[in-house]
C-alpha positions as CSV (number, residue, x, y, z in Angstrom):
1,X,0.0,0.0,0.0
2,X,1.2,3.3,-1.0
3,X,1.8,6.1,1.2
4,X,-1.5,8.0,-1.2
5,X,-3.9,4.9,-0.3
6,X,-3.6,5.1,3.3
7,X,-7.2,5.3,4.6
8,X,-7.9,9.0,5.5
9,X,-8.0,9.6,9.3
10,X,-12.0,9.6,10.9
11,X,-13.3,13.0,11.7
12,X,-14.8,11.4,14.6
13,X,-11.7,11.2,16.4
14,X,-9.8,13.7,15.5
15,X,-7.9,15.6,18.3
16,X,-9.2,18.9,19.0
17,X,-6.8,22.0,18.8
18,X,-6.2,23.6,21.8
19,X,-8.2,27.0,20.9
20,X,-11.1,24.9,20.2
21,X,-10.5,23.4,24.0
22,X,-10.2,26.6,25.4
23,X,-13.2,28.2,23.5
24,X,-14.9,25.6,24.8
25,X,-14.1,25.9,28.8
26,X,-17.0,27.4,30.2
27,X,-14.8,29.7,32.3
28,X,-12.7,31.2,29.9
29,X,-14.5,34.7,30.2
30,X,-14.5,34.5,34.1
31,X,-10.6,34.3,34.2
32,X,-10.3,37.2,31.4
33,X,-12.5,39.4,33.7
34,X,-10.7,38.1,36.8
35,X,-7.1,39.2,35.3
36,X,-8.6,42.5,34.0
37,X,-10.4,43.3,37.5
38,X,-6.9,42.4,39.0
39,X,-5.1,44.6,36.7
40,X,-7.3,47.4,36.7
41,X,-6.6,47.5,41.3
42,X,-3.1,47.0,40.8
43,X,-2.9,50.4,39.4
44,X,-5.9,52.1,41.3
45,X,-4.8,51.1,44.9
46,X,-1.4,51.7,45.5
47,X,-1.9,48.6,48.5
48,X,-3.7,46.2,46.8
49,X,-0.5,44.2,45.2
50,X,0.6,43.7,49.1
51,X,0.6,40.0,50.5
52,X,-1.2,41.1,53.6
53,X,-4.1,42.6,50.8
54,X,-4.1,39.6,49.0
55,X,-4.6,37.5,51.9
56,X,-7.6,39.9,52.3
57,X,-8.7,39.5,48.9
58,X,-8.1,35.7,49.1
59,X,-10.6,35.5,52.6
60,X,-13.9,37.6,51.4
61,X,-13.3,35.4,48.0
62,X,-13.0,31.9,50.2
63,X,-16.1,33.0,52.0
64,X,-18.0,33.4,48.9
65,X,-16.6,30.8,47.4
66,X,-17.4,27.9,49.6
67,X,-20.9,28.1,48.8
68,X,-20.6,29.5,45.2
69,X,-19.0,26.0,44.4
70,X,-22.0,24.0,45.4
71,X,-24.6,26.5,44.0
72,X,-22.6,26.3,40.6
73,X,-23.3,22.6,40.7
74,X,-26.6,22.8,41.7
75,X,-27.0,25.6,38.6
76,X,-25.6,23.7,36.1
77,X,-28.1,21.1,37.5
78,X,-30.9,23.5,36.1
79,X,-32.1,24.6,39.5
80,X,-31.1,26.8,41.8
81,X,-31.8,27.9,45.7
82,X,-32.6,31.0,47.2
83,X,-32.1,29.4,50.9
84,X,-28.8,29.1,50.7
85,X,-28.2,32.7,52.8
86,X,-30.4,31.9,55.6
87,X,-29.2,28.4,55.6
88,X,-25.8,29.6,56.7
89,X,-27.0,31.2,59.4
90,X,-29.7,28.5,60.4
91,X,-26.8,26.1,60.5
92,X,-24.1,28.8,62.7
93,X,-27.6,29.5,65.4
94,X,-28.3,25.2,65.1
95,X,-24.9,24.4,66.3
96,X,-24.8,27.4,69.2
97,X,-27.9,26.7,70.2
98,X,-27.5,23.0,70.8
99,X,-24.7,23.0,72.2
100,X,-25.3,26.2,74.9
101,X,-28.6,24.0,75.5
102,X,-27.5,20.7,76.3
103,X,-24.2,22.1,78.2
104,X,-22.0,19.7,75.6
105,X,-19.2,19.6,74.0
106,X,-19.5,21.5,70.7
107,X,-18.8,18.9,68.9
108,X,-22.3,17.8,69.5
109,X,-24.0,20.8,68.5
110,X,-21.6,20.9,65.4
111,X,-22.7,17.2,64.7
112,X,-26.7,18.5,65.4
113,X,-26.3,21.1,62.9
114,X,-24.5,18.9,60.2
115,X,-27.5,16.0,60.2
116,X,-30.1,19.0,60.5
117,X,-28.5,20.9,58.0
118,X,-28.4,18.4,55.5
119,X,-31.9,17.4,56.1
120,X,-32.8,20.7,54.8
121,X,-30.9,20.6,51.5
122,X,-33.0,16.8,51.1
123,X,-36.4,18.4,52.2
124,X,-35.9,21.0,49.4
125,X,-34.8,18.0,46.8
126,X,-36.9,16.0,47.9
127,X,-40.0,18.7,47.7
128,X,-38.8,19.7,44.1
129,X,-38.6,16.1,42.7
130,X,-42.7,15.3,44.2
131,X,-44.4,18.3,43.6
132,X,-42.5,19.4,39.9
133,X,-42.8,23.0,41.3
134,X,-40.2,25.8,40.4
135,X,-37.0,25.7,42.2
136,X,-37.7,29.5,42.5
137,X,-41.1,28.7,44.6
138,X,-40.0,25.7,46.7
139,X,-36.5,27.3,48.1
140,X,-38.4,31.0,48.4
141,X,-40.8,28.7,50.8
142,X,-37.7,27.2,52.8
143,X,-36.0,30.7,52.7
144,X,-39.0,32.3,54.8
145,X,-39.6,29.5,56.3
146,X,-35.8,29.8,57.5
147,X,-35.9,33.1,58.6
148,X,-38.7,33.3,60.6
149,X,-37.5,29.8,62.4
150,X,-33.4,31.7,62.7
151,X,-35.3,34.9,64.3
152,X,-38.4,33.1,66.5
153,X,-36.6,30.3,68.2
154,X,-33.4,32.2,68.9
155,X,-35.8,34.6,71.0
156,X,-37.9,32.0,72.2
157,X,-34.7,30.0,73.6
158,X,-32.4,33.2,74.2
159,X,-34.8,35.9,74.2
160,X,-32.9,38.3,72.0
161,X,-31.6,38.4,68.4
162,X,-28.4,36.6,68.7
163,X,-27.2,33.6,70.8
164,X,-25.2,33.0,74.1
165,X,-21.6,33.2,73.8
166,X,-20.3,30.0,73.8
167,X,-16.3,30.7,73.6
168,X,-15.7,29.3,77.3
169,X,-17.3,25.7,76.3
170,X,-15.0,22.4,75.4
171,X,-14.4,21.7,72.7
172,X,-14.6,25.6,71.4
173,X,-11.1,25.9,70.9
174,X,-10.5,22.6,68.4
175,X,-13.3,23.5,66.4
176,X,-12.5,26.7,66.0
177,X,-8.7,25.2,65.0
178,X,-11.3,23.4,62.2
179,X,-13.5,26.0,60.9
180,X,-11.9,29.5,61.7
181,X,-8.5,29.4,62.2
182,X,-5.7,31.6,61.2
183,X,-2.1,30.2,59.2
184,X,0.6,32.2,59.0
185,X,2.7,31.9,55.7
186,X,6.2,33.5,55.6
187,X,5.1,35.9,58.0
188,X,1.7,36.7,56.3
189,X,-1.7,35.4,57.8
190,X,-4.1,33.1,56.1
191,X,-7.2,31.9,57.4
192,X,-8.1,28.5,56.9
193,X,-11.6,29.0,54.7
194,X,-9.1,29.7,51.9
195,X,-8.3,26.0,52.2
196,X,-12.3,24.7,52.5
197,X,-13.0,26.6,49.6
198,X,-9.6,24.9,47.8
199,X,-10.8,21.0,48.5
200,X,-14.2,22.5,47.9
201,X,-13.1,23.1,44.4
202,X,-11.2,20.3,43.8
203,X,-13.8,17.7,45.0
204,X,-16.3,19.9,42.8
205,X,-14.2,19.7,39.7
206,X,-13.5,15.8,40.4
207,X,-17.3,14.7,40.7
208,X,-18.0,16.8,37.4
209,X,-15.3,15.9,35.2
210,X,-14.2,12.2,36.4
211,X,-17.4,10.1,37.5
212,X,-20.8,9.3,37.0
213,X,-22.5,11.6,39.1
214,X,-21.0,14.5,37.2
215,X,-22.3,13.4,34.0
216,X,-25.5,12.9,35.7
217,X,-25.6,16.9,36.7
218,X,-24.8,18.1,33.5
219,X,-27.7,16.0,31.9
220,X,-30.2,16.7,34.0
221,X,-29.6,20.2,33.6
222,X,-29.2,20.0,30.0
223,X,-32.9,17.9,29.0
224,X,-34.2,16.4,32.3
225,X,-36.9,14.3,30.6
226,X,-33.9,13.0,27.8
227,X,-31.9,12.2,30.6
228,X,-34.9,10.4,32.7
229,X,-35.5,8.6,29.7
230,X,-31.7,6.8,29.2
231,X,-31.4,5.6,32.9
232,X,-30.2,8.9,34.7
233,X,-31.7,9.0,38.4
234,X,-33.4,12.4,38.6
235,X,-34.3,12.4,41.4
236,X,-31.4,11.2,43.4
237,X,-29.4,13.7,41.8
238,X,-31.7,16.8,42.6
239,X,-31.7,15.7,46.2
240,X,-28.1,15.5,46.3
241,X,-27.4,19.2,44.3
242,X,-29.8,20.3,47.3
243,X,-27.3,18.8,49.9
244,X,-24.4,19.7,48.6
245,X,-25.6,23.3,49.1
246,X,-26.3,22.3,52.7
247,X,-23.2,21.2,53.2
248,X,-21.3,24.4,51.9
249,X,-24.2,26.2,54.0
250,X,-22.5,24.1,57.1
251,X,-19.2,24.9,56.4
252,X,-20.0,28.8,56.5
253,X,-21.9,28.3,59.1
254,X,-19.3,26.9,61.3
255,X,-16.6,29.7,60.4
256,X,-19.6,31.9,60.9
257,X,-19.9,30.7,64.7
258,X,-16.4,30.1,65.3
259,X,-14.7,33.1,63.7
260,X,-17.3,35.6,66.4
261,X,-18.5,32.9,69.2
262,X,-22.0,34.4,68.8
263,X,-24.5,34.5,66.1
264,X,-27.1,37.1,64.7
265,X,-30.2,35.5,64.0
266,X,-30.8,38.0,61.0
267,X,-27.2,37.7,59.1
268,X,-27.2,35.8,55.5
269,X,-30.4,37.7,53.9
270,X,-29.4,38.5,50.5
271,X,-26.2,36.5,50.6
272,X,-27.7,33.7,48.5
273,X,-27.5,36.6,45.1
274,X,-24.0,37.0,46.1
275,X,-23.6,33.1,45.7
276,X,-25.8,32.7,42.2
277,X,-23.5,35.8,40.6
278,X,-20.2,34.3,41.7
279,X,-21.5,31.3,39.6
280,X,-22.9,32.8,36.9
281,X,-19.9,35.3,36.3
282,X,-17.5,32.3,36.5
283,X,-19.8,30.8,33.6
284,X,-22.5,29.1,34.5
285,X,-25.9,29.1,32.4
286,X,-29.6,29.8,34.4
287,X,-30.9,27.5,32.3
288,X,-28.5,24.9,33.5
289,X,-26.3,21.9,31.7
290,X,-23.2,24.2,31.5
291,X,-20.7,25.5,34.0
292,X,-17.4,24.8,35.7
293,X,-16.8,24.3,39.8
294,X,-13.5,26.4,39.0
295,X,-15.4,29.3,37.3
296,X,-17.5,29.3,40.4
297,X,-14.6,30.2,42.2
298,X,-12.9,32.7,39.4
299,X,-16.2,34.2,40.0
300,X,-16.0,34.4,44.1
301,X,-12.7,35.4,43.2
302,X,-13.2,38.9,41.0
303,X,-15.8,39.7,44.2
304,X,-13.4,39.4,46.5
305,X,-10.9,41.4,44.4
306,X,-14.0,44.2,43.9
307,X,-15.2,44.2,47.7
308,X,-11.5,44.8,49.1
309,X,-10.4,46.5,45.8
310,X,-12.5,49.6,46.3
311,X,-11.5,50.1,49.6
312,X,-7.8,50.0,48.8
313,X,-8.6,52.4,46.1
314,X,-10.0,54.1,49.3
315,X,-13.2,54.7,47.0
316,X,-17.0,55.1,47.9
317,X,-17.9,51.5,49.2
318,X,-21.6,52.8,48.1
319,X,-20.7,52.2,44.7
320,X,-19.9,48.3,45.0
321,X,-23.0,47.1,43.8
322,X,-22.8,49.1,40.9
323,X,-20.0,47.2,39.9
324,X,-20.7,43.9,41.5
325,X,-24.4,44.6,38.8
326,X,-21.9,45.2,36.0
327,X,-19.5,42.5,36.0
328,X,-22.6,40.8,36.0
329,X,-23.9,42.1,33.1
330,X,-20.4,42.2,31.5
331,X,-19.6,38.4,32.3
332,X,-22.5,37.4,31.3
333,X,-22.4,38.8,27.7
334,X,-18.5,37.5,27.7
335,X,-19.7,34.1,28.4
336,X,-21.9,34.0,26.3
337,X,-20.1,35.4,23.1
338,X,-17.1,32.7,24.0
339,X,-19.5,29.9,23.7
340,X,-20.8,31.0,20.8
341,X,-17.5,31.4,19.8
342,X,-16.9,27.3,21.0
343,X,-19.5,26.4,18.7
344,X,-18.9,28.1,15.7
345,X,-15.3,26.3,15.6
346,X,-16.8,22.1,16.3
């Protein structure tokens, strides 16, 4: 055979080039607005390239992060959850509660507020799945539900807004080692949610991109009824989005408690927009079947940089949401001209 009648190669497997890869990552824009955002500090505030800021930066980014990763799952899952705010703080009052209650360790209360917790993600799983009612209704239910339950029984049990300290109990000082401690990194503090929010992402990116249950998210958010119909457990996966969310809700919750020894029974309103525009900024679609666990946290990442930016910058903080509402805007617009870009080149 001739070097001319070798059979031509299959179009089917041919190799994609790496610009068609990188078109294709759903958090290409994310990362281009995260280096501009950086750029764009580095020469407004004259601190803001210090290791100490950074540190900064990296903290309000971890605390945003550690729930934008599970809501960015849950998103590209085609649902999303407005409880996830209140949920923080249910879980913070659930562990101070119990504990200061039964006089335990607060390991136990930690342990309470885990298995409750996480029965709250499954309650609104499990609701979505048996009534086939909006995400948007069942999780505004839980979310009032939520706060009136953070705000009545913290006055009912401690009869004011926020709960007994409970710094002087055992166990206090290894969980906060756990949940809210600080690391010091040649001679430059870190606190330990940068770390959460690290594994977060990783264990994120892992269950996405390397098993079953990620391909599972991406169909159900991309045609729920195709994906019911070739075997794909619906319901099981809903219910587990839901509880992943509770579990990043737990985590906060715990540096919430830890980090102040007391808790506000009002804190975490409106945090749960913060959490859906870190995911959608770091490429995730409302309408679900498309996103990335690491442009979740590209997208936690540019608010951090914002937030602390314009105070370096030593600007009006008042204008932050103006901002935080147009990297929204602009992301979104990014995102979606780069995957239009990723499918004009298949």
């Amino acid at each position: 055979m001739t070097a001319t009648d070798a059979p031509a190669a299959d179009e089917r497997i041919l190799r994609a080039s790496p610009l068609r890869k990188l078109l294709g990552r759903p958090e290409l824009g994310s990362v281009v607005g995260a280096i501009a955002v950086f750029l764009f500090f580095a020469f407004a505030a004259d601190s803001f390239l210090r290791a100490s800021s950074l540190s900064t930066v990296l903290y309000a980014s971890s605390t945003i992060g550690i729930m934008a990763v599970p809501v960015a799952l849950l998103m590209i899952g085609g649902e999303f959850d407005l409880s996830a705010g209140v949920m923080v703080t249910s879980s913070a009052l659930l562990s101070s509660m119990s504990s200061y209650q039964m006089t335990a360790n607060v390991w136990v209360g930690v342990g309470v507020s885990l298995l409750v917790t996480l029965a709250l993600g499954a309650f609104n799983g499990f609701m979505l799945s048996r009534t086939r009612l909006p995400s948007f209704i069942i999780t505004l239910g839980t979310y009032l539900m939520l706060i009136g339950m953070n705000l009545g029984f913290t006055k009912l049990i401690d009869d004011t807004v926020s709960t007994k300290s409970i710094a002087d109990m055992e166990g206090f000082t290894s969980a906060k080692a756990v949940f809210a401690s600080t690391v010091t990194l040649g001679g430059v503090d870190f606190k330990i949610t940068i770390l959460w929010w690290v594994v977060l992402v990783a264990l994120a990116s892992w269950v996405l991109l390397r098993t079953r249950a990620g391909n599972w998210i991406f169909a159900v958010g991309g045609n729920q009824d195709a994906a019911r119909a070739v075997g794909v457990p619906v319901t099981k996966t809903k219910i587990g989005l839901y509880m992943g969310v509770a579990l990043g809700a737990w985590i906060s919750g715990q540096h919430l408690l830890f980090s102040y020894d007391v808790v506000q029974s009002g804190e975490g309103v409106g945090n749960e927009l913060i959490y859906i525009i870190a995911a959608v900024i770091g490429g995730c679609l409302i309408t679900g079947g498309y996103g990335s666990a690491v442009g979740s946290a590209v997208g936690a990442l540019i608010f951090g940089m914002t937030s602390k930016g314009i105070v370096f910058a030593e600007w009006n903080p008042d204008w932050f949401k103006f901002f935080l509402g147009a990297m929204l805007l602009l992301a979104t617009l990014l995102n979606a001209w780069v995957r239009k870009r990723a499918e004009a080149t298949k």
